[in-house]
N, C-alpha and C positions, 0 to 999 in steps of 0.2 A: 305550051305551058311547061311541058317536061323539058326543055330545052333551057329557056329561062331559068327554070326551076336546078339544073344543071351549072348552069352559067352561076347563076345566083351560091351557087353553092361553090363552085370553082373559086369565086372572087372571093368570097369571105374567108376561104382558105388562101389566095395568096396574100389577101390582106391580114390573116392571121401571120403567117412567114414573114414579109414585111414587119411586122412589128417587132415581132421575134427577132429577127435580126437587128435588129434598132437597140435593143436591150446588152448593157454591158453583161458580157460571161463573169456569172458570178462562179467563183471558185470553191472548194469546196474550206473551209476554214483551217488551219493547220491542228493537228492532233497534238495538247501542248504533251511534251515531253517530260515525265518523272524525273524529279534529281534524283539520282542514286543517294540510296541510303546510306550512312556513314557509318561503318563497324567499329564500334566505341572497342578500346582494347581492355581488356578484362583488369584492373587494381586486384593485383594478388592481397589477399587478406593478410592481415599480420600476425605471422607465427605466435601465437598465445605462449605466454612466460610460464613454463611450469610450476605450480603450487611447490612450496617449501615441503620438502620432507617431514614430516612430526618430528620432534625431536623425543616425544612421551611416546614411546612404543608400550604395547599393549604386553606385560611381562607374563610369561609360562609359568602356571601356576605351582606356586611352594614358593618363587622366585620372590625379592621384594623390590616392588618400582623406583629408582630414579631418576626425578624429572633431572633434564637437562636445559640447563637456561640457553636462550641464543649469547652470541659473544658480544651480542650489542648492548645486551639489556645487563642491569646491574645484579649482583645477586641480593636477595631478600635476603636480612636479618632479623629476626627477633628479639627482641627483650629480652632478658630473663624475669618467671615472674617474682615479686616482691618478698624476701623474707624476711624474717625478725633477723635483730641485730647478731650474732651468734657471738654466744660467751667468750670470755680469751683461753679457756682451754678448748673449745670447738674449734677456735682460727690455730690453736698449737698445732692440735692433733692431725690437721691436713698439712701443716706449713713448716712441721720442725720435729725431722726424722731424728732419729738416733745416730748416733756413730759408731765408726768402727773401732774410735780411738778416738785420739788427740788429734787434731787438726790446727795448722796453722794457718792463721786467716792474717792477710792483707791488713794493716793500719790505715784507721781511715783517715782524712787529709790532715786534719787540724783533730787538738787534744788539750784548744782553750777552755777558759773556765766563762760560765756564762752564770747570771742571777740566779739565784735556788727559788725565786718566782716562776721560772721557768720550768715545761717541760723540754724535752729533746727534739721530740716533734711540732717546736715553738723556735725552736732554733734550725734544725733540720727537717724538710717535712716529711723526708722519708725515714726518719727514724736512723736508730743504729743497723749497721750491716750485719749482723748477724742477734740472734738469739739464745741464748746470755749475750748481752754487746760484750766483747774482747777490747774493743779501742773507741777513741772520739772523745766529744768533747762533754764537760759535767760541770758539775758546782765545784765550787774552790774548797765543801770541805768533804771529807770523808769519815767512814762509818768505825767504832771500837771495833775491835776482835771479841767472836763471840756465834754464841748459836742460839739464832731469830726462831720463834715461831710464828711469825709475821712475815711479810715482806717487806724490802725495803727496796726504796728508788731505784733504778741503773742508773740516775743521775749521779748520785753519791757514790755508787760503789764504783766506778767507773775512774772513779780520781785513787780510789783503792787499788787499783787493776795499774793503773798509772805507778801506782810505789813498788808493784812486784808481789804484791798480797794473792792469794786464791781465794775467788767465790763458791762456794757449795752452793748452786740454786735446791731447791726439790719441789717437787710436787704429789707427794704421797699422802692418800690419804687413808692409810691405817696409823692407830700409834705404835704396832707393832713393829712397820718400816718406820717411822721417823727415831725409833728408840734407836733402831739399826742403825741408821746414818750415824747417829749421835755417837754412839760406841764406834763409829768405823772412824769417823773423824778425829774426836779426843786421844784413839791413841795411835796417832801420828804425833810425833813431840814437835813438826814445827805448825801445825797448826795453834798450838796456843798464841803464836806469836803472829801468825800469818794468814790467817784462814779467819772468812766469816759466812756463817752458814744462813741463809735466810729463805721464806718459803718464796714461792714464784709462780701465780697461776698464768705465766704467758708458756708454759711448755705443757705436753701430754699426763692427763695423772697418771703418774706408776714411775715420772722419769728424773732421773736425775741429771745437775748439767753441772761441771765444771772450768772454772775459764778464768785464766791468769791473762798476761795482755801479748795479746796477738795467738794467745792458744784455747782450744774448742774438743770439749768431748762430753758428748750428750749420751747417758744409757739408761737402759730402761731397770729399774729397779734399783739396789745396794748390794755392788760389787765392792766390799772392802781391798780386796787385793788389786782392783782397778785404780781404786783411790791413791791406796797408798803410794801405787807407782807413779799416779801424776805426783803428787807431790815429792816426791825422790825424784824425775827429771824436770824441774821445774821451782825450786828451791826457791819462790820471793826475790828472785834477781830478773826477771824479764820485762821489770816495767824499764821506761824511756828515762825518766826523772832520777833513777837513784840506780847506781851500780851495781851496790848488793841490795840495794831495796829497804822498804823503810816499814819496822813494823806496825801491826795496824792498830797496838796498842797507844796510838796516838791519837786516837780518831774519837770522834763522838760518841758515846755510851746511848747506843739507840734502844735499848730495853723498854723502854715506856714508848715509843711509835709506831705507831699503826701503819709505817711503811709509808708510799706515795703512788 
């Protein structure tokens, strides 16, 4: 039995081997292999553009701040706000300084005659070049010789200025200066013949303006000894129209007008 028993066990073991050998060698499977990781290269970030300077700096106190616009943007302007109309001696007194004397001014282009419908700034819009006008163009008639207590046109007296005549503008208002002018005036002997005096609220109160054609001298108050010397350099021959000039006792007797 133990023999058998031996035998029996022998044989199931070669028959185990046997089989075993019959059997394809299995291998062992291959280990699959990792791809290498791929080192992405770093995107440098982009240098960030610096913030603009302020141009409004913060000013040290007492100091006062100005902004500063960039060069691209426009500058703001403002309106001025709204006023009332300002009088004609408000627009003199910023617009029509005194002098130092006599002045002679430029003739302006033309010194035709144009409708007495018209004003100046109907024909020109810029008016005359200066204030008393010295030259340009007016109505075909002209003013008597004489001392206004009104005003009368530039239009008219302007064809006066044309004969060689002197304007005495004023704008005074005490009677005791317009007495003055009146005495400073009358006794010059070629005024009676040359000279017309009338009032003129387009200059400063307190001034007086004299202006033969192409000459200018505006002062403030009644210099008779100023006067008298324009009229002694200046003698009613400087108009274009007449050589020795043409008196003004030829003109209109404006006494009853209330000016223009």
């Amino acid at each position: 039995m133990i023999a058998r028993s031996a035998l029996g066990t022998a044989g199931i073991l070669g028959l185990f081997l046997t089989l075993l050998g019959c059997q394809p060698t299995m291998e062992p499977a291959p280990t699959p292999q990792a791809e290498p990781l791929a080192i992405a290269t770093a995107t440098p970030l982009p240098t960030p553009t610096p913030l603009p300077t302020p141009t409004n700096t913060i000013a040290p106190p007492g100091d006062v701040l100005t902004p500063t616009l960039r060069p691209t943007e426009p500058p703001v302007t403002f309106a001025p706000a709204a006023t009332s109309t300002p009088t004609p001696t408000e627009v003199a007194a910023a617009m029509v300084p005194p002098t130092d004397g006599p002045i002679r001014v430029e003739a302006m282009p033309s010194r035709d005659h144009f409708p007495p419908q018209l004003k100046i700034t109907d024909v020109i819009p810029s008016g005359y070049s200066t204030v008393p006008p010295t030259s340009g163009r007016h109505w075909g008639a002209w003013s008597d010789c004489g001392f206004y207590n009104h005003p009368l046109p530039d239009e008219l007296l302007v064809h006066n200025l044309e004969h060689g005549n002197i304007i005495v503008s004023y704008n005074l208002t005490s009677d005791a200066e317009v007495a003055a002018l009146r005495a400073a005036v009358e006794a010059i002997p070629l005024a009676r013949e040359y000279a017309i005096v009338r009032r003129y609220l387009a200059i400063p109160e307190g001034m007086v303006a004299l202006t033969t054609w192409g000459v200018l001298d505006r002062m403030e108050g009644v210099d008779p000894a100023r006067i008298a010397k324009f009229f002694e350099d200046y003698p009613g021959n400087t108009g274009p129209e007449f050589a020795n000039g043409l008196p003004c006792t030829t003109g209109i007797d404006m006494t009853q007008s209330s000016g223009g």
